[in-house]
Structures are given as structure tokens and as C-alpha cells.
LUMDO-668536 format. One record per residue (C-alpha): residue number from 1; residue in one letter; z, y, x. Coordinates in Angstrom, 3 decimals, decimal comma, always signed. Layout:
num;residu;w;v;u
NUM;A;Z;Y;X
...
***
This chain:
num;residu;w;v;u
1;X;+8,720;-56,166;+44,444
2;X;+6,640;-56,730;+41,218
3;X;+7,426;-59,030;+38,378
4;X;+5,211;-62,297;+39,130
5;X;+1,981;-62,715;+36,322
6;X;+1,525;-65,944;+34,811
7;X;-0,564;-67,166;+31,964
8;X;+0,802;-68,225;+28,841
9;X;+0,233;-71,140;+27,237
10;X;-2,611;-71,916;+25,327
11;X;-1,728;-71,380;+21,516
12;X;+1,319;-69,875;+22,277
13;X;+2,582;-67,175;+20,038
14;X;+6,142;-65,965;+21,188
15;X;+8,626;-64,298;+19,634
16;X;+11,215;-61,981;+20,906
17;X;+13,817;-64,558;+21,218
18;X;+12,085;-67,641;+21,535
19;X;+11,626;-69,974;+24,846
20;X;+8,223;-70,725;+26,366
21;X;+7,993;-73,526;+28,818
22;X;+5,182;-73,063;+31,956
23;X;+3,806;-76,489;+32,661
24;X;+0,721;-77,623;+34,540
25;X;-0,735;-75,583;+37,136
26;X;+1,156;-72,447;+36,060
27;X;+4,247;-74,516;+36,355
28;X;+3,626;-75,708;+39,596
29;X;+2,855;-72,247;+40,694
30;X;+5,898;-70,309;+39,250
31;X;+8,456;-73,025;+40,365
32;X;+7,059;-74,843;+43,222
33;X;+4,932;-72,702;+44,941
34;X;+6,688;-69,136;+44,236
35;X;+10,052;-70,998;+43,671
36;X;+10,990;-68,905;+41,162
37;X;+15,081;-69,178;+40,588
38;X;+17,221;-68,982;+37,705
39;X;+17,429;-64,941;+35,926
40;X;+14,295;-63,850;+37,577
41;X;+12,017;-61,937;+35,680
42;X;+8,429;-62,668;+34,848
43;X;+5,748;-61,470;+32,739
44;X;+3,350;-63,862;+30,923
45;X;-0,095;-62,695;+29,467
46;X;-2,920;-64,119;+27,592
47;X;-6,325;-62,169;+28,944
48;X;-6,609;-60,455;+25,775
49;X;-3,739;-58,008;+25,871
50;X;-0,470;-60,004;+25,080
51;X;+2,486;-59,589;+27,520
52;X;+5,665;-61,346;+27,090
53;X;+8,024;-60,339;+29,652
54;X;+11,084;-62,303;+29,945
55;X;+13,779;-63,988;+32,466
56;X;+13,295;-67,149;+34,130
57;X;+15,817;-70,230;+31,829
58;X;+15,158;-73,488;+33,340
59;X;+13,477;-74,504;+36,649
60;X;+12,461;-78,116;+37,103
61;X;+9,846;-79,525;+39,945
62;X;+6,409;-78,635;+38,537
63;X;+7,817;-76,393;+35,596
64;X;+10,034;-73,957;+34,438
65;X;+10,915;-72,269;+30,843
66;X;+11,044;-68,208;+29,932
67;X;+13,532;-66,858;+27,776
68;X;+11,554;-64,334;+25,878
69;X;+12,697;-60,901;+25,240
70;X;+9,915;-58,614;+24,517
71;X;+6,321;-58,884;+23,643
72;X;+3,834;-56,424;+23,491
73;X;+0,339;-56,088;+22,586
74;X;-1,445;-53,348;+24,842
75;X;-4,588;-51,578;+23,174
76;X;-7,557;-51,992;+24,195
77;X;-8,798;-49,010;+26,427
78;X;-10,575;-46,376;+24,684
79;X;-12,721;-45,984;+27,620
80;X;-14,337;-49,013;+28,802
81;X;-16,000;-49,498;+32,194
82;X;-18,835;-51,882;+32,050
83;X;-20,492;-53,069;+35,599
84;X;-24,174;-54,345;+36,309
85;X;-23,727;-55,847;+39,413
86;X;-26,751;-57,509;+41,417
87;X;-25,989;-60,974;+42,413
88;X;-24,471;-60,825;+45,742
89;X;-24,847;-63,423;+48,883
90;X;-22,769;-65,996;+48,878
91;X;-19,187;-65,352;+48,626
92;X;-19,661;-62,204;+48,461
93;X;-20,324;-62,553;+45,000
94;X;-16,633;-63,620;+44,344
95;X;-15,233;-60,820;+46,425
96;X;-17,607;-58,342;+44,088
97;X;-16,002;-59,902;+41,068
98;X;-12,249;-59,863;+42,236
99;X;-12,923;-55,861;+43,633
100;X;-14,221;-54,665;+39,854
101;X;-11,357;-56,613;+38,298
102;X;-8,506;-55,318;+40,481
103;X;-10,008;-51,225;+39,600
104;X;-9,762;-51,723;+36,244
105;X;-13,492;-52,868;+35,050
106;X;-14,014;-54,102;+31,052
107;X;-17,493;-55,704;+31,436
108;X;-19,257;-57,486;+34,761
109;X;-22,974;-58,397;+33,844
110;X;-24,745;-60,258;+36,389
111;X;-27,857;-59,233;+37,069
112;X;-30,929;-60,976;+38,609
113;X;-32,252;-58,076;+40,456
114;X;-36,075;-57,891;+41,782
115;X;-34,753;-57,634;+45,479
116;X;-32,028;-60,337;+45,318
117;X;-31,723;-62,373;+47,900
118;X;-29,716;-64,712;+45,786
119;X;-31,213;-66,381;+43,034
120;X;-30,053;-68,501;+39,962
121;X;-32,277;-71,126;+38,880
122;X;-32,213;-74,808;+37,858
123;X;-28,202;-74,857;+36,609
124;X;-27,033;-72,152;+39,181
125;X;-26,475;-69,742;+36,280
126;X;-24,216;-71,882;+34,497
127;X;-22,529;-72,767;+38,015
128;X;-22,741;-69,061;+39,207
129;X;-21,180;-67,704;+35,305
130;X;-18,230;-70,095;+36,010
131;X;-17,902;-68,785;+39,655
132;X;-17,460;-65,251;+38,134
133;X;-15,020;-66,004;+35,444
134;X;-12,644;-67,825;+37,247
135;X;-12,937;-65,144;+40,081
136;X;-12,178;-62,485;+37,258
137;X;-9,326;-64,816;+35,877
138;X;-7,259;-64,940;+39,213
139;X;-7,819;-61,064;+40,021
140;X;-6,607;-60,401;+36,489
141;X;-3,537;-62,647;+37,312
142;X;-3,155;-60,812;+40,876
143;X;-3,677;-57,145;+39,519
144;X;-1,032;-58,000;+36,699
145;X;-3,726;-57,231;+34,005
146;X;-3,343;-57,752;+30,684
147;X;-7,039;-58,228;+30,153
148;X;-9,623;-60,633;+31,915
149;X;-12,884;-58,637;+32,081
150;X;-15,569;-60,488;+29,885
151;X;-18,399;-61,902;+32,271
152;X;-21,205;-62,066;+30,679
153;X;-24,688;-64,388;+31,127
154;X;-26,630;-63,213;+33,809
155;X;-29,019;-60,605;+32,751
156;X;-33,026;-59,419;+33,750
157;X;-34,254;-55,680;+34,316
158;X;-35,027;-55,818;+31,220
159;X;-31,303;-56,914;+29,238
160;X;-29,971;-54,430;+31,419
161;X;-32,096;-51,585;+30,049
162;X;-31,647;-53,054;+26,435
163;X;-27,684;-52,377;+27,075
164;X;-28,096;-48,680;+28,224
165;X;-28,753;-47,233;+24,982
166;X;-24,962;-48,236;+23,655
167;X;-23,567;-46,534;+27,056
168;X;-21,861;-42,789;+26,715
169;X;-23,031;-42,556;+30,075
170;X;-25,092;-44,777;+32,853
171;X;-25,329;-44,488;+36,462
172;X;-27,342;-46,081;+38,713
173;X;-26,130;-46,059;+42,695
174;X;-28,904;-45,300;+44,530
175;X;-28,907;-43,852;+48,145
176;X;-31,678;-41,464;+47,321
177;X;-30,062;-39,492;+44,804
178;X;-29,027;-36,559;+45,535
179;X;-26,756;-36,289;+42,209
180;X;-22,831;-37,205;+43,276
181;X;-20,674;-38,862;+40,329
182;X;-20,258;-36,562;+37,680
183;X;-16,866;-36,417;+35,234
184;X;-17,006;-38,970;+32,746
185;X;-15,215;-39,097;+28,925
186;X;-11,816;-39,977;+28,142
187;X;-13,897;-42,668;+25,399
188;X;-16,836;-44,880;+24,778
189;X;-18,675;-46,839;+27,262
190;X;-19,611;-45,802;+30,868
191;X;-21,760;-48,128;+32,727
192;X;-22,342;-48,049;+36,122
193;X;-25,648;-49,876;+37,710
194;X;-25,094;-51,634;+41,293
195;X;-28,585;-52,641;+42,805
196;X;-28,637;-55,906;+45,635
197;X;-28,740;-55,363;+49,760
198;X;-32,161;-54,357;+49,477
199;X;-32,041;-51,616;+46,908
200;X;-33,197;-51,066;+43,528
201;X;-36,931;-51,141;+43,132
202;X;-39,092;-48,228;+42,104
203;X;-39,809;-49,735;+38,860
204;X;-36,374;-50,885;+38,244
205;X;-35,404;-47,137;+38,987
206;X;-38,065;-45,856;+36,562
207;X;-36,817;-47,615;+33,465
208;X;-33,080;-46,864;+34,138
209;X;-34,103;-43,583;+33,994
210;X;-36,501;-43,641;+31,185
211;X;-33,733;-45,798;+29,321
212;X;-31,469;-42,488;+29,968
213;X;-29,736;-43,838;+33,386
214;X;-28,615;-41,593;+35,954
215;X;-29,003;-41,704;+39,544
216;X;-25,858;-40,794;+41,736
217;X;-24,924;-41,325;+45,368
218;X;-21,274;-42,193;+46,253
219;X;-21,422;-40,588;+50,242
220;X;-23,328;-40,414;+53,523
221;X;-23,052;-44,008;+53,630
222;X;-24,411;-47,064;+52,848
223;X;-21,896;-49,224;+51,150
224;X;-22,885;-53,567;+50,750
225;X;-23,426;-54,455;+46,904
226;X;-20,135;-56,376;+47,032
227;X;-18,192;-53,097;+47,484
228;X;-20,329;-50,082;+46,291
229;X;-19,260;-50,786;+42,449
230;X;-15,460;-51,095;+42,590
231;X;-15,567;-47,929;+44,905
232;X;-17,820;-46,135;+41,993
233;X;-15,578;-47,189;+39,903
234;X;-12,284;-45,258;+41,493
235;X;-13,881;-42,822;+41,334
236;X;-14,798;-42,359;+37,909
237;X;-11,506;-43,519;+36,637
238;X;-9,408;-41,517;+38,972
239;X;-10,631;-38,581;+37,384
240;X;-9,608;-40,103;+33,410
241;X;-6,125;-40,511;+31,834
242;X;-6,702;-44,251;+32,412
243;X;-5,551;-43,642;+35,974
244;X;-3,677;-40,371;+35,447
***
């Protein structure tokens, strides 16, 4: 069985050593709802690549404490996997989110595609952003990730072509292509371009490519937005160290 994930404590710097208490919701979770005993290990992380990994000291209703005995900073990966995803139906969007964090993704732009059904207007982007983070958050948590991919503000045709030129690679999923995914580097950026339930536009398709995009097809099928990217994904990365 894995070691349970739970966040540490704001402003919390450990030490090998030292004793970190769990209160709140994390609390309540680790002692209440996973009823986490006495000796048990855990692991605590922070989002941005702290992991303290430790044995369970104290349990109490609603809390517990850690005894700490080793903390370690994981790297940053030298290859990072950013994702333009097109803003999905409902909660599909969440499931889109929770998918890309769970493979591995570094970046998740949102991205108000020409053909989305879904729009965000009025104070749905601020409402939709916090959607996504907290999706990314608990997917982190579940995936025992070290990092919480950064969500960014939702993004027009033309952010997304403004971001291509930083990319060591971009590919855009489109059904038409006839190119499969190709190998990608060990470093740098690779971003991959999901379009919404309707497709990517013509025009849409024409400055990804003029920007230096790639068109690639995944299979002989049509996969929903919600799914197509962390598929793409596993794919790319099951051919890099990151998943070797």
C-alpha cells in the first residue's frame, strides 16, 4: 500500500528531527478520515518540491503530529510538459485537469478556443481558474506529487501562439494529421495543443503552424478534449527518462 500524501503546513520548514503537527483539514483527513495510527508512515509535501517523509507521533480527533526523519528537495524536471487545453463542458473540465496532473504535466493553460462550447465571461474566469487549481491541488495530493502543476489565466488564440516560440517542441492534436507523435527531448519545454469537442479551427490551425506547431494524430479514434491530452501526454513521456 502507498505511504498516504498530505500537505504541510503553511510556513513550515522541517528539519530532520523535528515534529510537525497536521491540523485543520489535513488533520481531519489523516486522523479522522484515514485514521491514521500510531508508527505509520506518511509523506508530507509542499507543491513546490519539498517532501518530508516521516512516522506518524501523536493522533488526536481532528489532528495528528509527524516525527520527521528525512526531507528532501526533488529538482525540478529538466523536461517540462506544458498543456493548452480547450475549456471543456462542465465537469469535464475538472476531470481534464485531474487526468494531466496524475501523467505528470508542469503547465495547464486554459484556453478559450473559437469552437468552445464553454465560455468564460463576466467572473467565470476567476471562478473557472479556481476550479482548475484546486482540481490540480487534490490530483497532486492523490498522484503523491511533489509538484502542483501551475494553472495559469485562461488564454486566447492568440497568448497561445505568443507561448510557442519558448517551446522545444509543439504539437497540436488534430484528427486530420496524418503525422503520429514523434520522440521528444530529454530537456526544455514540450507543449502539446488540445483543441475543444468541435475541433480546432482552420485559422487556429494556420497560426499554430505558422508559429512552428506541429500537427499529430494520437490513433484511429476520436478521443473527447477531457481525455485526448493526458493520453498525448503518456505517450510522449513514456518514451523519456522521466518515465523510464
Amino acid at each position: 500500500m502507498s505511504t498516504p500524501v498530505f500537505w504541510l503546513p503553511e510556513e513550515c520548514d522541517p528539519a530532520s528531527g523535528a515534529t510537525v503537527a497536521l491540523t485543520g483539514a489535513e488533520g481531519h483527513h489523516a486522523a479522522d478520515v484515514r485514521r491514521l495510527r500510531t508508527g505509520e508512515r506518511v509523506e508530507l509535501v509542499d507543491g513546490a518540491g519539498l517532501r518530508v517523509r516521516g512516522r506518524v507521533a501523536t493522533v488526536e480527533r481532528g489532528w495528528l503530529s509527524v516525527d520527521v526523519e528525512t526531507v528532501v528537495r526533488e529538482p525540478a524536471p529538466s523536461l517540462r510538459i506544458e498543456v493548452v487545453q480547450a475549456l471543456p463542458k462542465g465537469d469535464r473540465a475538472e476531470l481534464a485537469v485531474e487526468l494531466l496532473t496524475e501523467v505528470g504535466v508542469d503547465v495547464i493553460v486554459p484556453w478559450a478556443a473559437a469552437r468552445c462550447v464553454t465560455r468564460w465571461r463576466g467572473d467565470r474566469p476567476t471562478r473557472g481558474l479556481q476550479r482548475w487549481q484546486a482540481a490540480a491541488r487534490e490530483a497532486a495530493k492523490q498522484s503523491r506529487r511533489a509538484y502542483v502543476p501551475d494553472v495559469t489565466l485562461m488564454a486566447t488564440t492568440a497568448d497561445v501562439v505568443s507561448r510557442l516560440p519558448s517551446a522545444a517542441l509543439a504539437l497540436v492534436l488534430d484528427e486530420s494529421a496524418t503525422e503520429s507523435p514523434p520522440d521528444i527531448p530529454d530537456h526544455g519545454n514540450v507543449m502539446v495543443i488540445v483543441g475543444p469537442e468541435g475541433g480546432i479551427s482552420e485559422y487556429e490551425l494556420a497560426a499554430f503552424d505558422a508559429a512552428g506547431a506541429r500537427a499529430v494524430r494520437l490513433g484511429p479514434t476520436v478521443m473527447r478534449t477531457s481525455t485526448a491530452g493526458a493520453v498525448a501526454v503518456a505517450i510522449l513521456l513514456s518514451r523519456t527518462p522521466r518515465w523510464g
